[in-house]
N, C-alpha and C positions, 0 to 999 in steps of 0.2 A: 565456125572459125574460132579459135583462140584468139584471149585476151593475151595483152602484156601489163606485166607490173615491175615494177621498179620500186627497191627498196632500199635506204643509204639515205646520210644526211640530206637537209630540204635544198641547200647549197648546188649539190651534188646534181642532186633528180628533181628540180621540178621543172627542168627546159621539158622533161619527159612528156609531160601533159599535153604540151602541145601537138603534139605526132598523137596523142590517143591513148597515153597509157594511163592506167590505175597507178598513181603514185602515193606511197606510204613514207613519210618522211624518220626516219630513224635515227638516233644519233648512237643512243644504246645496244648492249648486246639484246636486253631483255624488251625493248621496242621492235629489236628486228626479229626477235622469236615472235612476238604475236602478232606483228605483220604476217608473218609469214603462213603462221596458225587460221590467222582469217580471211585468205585469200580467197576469191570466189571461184568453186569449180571450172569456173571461163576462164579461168588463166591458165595458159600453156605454157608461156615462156615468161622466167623471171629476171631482171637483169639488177644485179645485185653490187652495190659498195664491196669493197674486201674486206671491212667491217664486218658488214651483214654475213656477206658468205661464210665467215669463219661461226658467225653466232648461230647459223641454220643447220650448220652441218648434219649434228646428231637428227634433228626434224626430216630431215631432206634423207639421212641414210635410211631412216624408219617407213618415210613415205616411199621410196623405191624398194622396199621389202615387200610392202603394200601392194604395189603395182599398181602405183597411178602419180608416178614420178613427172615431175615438170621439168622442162629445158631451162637451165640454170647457165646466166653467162655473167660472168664478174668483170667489173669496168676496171680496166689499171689504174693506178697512180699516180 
């Protein structure tokens, strides 16, 4: 079974934890790149700031080139 993680301000995500998720607190572009870099292979679905999303992108198009892409859902605003 897949993980979830959650990345995006601590504000934002850390109700997360409670339901079971892997939460990585970001406020940065460069926090949310290595969130994302160190995610543990258990995690399938990542549910992201629109911060975050926008700082992944390049990470997230290279890892689906890859072929071992995560399900990627951005929280509005």
């Amino acid at each position: 079974m897949s993980e979830v993680a959650v990345i995006g301000p601590e504000a934002l995500v850390a109700g997360f934890a409670l339901a079971g998720a892997h939460v990585y607190p970001a406020t940065t572009a460069d926090e949310a790149r290595a969130a994302w870099r160190d995610l543990p292979h258990s995690v399938g679905v990542v549910i992201l700031a629109e911060g975050a999303a926008a700082a992944i992108d390049e990470d997230h198009d290279a890892e689906t080139r890859a072929g071992t892409t995560r399900l990627r859902v951005v929280l509005p605003t």
